[in-house]
C-alpha positions as CSV (number, residue, x, y, z in Angstrom):
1,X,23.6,146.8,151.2
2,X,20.2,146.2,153.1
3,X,17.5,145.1,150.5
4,X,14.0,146.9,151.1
5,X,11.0,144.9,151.2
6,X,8.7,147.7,150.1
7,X,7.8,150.9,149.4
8,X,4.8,153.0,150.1
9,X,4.2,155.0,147.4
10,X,1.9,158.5,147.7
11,X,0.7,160.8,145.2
12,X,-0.4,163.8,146.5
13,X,-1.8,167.1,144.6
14,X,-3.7,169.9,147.4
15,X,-4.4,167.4,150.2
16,X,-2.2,168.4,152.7
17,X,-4.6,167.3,155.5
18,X,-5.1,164.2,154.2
19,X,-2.0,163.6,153.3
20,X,-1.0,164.3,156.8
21,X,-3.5,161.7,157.7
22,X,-2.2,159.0,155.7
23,X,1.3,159.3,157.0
24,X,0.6,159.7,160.8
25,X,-1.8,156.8,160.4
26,X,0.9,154.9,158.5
27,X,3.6,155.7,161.5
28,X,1.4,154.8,163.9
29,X,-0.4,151.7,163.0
30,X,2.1,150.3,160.7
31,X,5.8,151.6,160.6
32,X,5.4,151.1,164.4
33,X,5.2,147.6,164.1
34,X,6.5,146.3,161.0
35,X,8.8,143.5,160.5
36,X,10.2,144.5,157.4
37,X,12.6,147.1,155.8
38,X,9.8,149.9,154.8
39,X,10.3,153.1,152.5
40,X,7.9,155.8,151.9
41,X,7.9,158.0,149.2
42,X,5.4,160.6,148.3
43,X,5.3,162.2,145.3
44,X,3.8,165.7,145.1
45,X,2.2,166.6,141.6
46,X,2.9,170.5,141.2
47,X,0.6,171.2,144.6
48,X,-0.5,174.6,144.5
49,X,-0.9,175.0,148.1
50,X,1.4,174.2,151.4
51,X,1.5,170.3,150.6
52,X,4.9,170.6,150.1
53,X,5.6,172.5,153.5
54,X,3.5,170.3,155.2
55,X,5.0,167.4,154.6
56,X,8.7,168.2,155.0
57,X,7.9,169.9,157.8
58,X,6.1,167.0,159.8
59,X,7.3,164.1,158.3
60,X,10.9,164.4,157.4
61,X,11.8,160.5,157.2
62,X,9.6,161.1,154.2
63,X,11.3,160.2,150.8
64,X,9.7,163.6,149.1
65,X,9.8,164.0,145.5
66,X,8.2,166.6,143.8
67,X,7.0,167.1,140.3
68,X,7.2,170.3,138.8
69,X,4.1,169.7,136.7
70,X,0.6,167.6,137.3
71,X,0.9,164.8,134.8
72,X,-2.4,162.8,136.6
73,X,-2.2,160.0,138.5
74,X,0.0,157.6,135.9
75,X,2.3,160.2,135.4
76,X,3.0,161.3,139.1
77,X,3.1,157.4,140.2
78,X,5.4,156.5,137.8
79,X,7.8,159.5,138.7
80,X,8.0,157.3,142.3
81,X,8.3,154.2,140.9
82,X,11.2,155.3,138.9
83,X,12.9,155.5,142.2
84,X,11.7,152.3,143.8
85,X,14.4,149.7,145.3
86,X,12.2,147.7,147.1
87,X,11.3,144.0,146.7
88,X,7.6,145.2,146.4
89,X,5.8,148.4,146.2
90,X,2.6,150.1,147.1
91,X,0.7,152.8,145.5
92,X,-1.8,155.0,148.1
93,X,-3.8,157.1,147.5
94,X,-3.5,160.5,150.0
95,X,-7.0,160.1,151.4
96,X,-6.5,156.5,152.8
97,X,-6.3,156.0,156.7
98,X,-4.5,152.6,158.4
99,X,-5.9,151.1,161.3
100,X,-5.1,148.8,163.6
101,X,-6.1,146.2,160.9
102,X,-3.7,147.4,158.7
103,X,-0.8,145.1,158.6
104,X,0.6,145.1,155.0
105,X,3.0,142.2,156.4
106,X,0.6,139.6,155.8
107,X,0.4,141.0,152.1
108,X,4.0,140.9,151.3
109,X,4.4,137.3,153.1
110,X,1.4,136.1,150.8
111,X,3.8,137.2,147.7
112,X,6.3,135.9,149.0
113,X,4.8,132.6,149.2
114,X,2.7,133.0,145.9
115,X,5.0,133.6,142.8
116,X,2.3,133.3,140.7
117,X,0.3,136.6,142.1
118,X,1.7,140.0,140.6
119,X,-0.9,142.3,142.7
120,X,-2.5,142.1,146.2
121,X,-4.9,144.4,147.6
122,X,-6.4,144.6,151.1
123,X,-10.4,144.8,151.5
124,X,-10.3,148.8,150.8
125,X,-13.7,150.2,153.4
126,X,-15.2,153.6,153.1
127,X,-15.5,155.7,155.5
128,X,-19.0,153.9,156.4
129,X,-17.1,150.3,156.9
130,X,-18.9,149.3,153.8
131,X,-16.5,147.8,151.0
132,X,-14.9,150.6,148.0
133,X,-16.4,148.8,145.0
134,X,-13.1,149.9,143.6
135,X,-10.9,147.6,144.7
136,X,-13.0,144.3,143.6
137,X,-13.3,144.5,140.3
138,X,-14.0,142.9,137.1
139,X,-12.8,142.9,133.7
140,X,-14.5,146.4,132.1
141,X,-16.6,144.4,129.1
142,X,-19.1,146.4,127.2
143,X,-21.6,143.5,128.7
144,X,-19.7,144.3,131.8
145,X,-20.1,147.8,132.1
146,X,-23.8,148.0,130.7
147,X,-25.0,145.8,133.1
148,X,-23.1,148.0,136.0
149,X,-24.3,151.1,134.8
150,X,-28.1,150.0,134.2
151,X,-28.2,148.5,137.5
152,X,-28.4,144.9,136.1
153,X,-25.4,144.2,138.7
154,X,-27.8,145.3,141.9
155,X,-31.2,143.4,140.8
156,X,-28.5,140.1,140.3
157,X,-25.5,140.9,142.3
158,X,-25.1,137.0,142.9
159,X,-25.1,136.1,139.2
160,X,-21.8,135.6,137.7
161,X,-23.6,137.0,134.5
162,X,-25.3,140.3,135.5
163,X,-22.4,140.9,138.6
164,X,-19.1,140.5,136.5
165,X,-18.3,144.3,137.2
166,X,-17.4,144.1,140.7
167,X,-17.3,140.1,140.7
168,X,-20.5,140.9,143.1
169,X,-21.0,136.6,143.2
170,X,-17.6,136.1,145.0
171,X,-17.6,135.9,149.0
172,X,-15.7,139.0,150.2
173,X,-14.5,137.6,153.4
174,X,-12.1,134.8,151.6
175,X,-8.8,135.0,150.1
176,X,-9.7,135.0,145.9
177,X,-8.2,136.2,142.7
178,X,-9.8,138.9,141.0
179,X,-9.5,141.4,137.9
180,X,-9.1,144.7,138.9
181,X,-8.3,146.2,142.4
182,X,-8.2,150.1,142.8
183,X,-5.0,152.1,142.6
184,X,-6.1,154.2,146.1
185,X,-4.4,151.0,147.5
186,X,-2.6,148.2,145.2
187,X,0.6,146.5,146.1
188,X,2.7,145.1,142.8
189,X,5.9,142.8,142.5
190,X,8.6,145.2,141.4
191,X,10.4,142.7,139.7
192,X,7.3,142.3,137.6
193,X,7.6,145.5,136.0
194,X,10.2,145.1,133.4
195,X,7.3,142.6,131.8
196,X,4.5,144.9,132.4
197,X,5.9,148.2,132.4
198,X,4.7,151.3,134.4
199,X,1.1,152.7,134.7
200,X,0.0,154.0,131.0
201,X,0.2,157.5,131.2
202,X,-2.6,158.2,128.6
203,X,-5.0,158.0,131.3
204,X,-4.3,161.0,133.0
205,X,-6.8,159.9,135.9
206,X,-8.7,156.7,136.7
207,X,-8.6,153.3,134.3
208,X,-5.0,153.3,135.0
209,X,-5.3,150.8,137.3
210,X,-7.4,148.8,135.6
211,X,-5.4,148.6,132.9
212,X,-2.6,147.8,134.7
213,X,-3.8,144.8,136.1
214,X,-5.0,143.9,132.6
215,X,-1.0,144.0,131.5
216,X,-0.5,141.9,134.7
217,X,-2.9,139.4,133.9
218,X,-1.7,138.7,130.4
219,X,1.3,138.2,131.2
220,X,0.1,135.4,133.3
221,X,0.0,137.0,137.1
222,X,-2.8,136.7,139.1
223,X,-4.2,139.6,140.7
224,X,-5.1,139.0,144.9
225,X,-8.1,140.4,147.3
226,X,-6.5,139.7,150.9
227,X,-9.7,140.6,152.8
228,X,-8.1,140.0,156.8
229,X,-5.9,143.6,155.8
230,X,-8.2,146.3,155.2
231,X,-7.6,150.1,155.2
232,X,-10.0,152.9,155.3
233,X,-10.6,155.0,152.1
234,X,-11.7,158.6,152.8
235,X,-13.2,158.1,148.7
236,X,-13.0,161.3,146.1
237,X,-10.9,163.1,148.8
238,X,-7.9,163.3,145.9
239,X,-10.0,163.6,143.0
240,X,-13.7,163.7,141.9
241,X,-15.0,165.1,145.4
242,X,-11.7,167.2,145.7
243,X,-12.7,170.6,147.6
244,X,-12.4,172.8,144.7
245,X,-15.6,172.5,142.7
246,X,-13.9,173.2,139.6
247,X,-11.5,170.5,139.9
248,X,-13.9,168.2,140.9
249,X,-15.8,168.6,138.2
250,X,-13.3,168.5,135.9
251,X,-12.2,164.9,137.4
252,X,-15.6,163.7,136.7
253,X,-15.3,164.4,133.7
254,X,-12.2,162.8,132.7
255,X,-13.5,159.9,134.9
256,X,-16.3,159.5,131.9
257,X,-13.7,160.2,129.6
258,X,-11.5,157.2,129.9
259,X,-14.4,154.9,130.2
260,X,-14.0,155.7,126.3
261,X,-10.1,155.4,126.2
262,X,-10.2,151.9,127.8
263,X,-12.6,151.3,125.0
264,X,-10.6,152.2,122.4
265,X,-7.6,150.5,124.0
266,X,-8.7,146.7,124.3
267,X,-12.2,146.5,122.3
268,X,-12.7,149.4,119.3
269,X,-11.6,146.4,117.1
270,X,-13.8,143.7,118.4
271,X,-16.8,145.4,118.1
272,X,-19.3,147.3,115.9
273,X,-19.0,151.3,115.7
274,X,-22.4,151.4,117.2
275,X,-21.2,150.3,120.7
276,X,-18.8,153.3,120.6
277,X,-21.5,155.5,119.5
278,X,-23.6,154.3,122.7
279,X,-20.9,154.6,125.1
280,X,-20.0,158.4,123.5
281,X,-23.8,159.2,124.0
282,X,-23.8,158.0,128.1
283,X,-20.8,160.1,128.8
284,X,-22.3,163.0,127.1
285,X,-25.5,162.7,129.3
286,X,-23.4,161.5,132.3
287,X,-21.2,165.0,132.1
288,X,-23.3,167.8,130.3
């Protein structure tokens, strides 16, 4: 039996154009010429429109696996990895383009060669060229987070003290570890998975990631920003900016939400109720 190198894993929930995107762009600039033995799965979270005919309609060599409910973005991801073989796999989010800078060889041959790293991620651009914050990220301290989020990070972005958020101080056009990447575009060691375990599904949206490659890092994997692969991140396509204005504003709400939920997760114990009370206060200002 043929071993697979790696899967690309897709959630998609009502983005049948941009789901469309992701895969012709895939074929084209990457299946076209990989090397290795590639599998693509996308997982449709109880889509409401013609994702689903879309998609087996123009892209039958699509693994399609569809949930009958919309469980968030942990939830859906995890009902692909359940059915991952590969050596390595991928999550993508369905608003992410490849280009001809897109070849996620280099990332699974810097694995290979680097035991040590449980996560790479390619520089992740917006749709401007400019880099998705996202995907170079920081460990979410409370000094963390209220230096981001009271623009301490963009008087100082060179200080390791006032820039920890998005690790702003590091030089973005060099091979380095990091904290955090984003989940629109994160490729994990499968085999690492029976240490870490799957995404946490009580964040039904956003912080998973994070998270995750908290678990990765404390069980002594480094996580990797490969800046020479990049792909193109069409942001809040699949969520927050999503079409329908009730849905995106219910994603930016829960994107407050688990700012709270991480909180309560890793620090509720190490600090004073007060700094709960503060962070319950900005989300109620942030989303009322």
């Amino acid at each position: 039996m043929t071993t697979l190198d790696l899967t690309l894993l897709f959630l998609n929930y009502n983005t049948p154009e941009w789901i469309s995107l992701a895969l012709t762009s895939l074929q084209q600039q990457y299946l076209n010429i990989t090397q290795l033995k590639i599998e693509v799965i996308v997982v449709d979270n109880a889509s409401t429109d013609d994702s689903v005919a879309t998609i087996k309609k123009k892209f039958p060599w699509v693994k399609l696996i569809i949930s009958p409910k919309n469980g968030g973005f942990a939830a859906g991801n995890n009902l692909g990895l359940s059915a991952v073989k590969s050596r390595y796999v991928m999550l993508v989010n369905s608003d992410v383009e490849f280009t001809a800078h897109s070849n996620l060889d280099e990332l699974v041959l810097y694995l290979d060669a680097h035991l040590e790293a449980g996560v790479i991620t390619p520089k992740v651009l917006l749709a401007n060229g400019q880099l998705d914050p996202a995907s170079h990220r920081g460990e979410p301290t409370p000094w963390a987070s209220f230096t981001y989020f009271t623009g301490g990070e963009n008087l100082l972005p060179q200080s390791k003290l006032f820039g920890q958020y998005h690790q702003s101080y590091k030089d973005k056009n060099i091979i380095h570890t990091i904290d955090a990447c984003s989940g629109a575009a994160m490729m994990v060691r499968t085999a690492a998975l029976k240490h870490i375990g799957k995404l946490d599904e009580r964040f039904f949206m956003y912080a998973e990631d994070l998270d995750w490659c908290r678990r990765f890092r404390q069980k002594n994997y480094t996580i990797i920003f490969y800046p020479q692969v990049t792909v193109r991140h069409h942001k809040y396509k699949s969520g927050r900016g999503h079409n329908q204005q009730l849905l995106s504003q219910r994603t930016s709400q829960q994107f407050y939400q688990t700012m709270l939920q991480y909180f309560d997760k890793y620090y509720r114990s190490k600090y004073p109720i007060i700094i709960r009370w503060g962070i319950q206060f900005f989300i109620w200002y942030k989303t009322r």
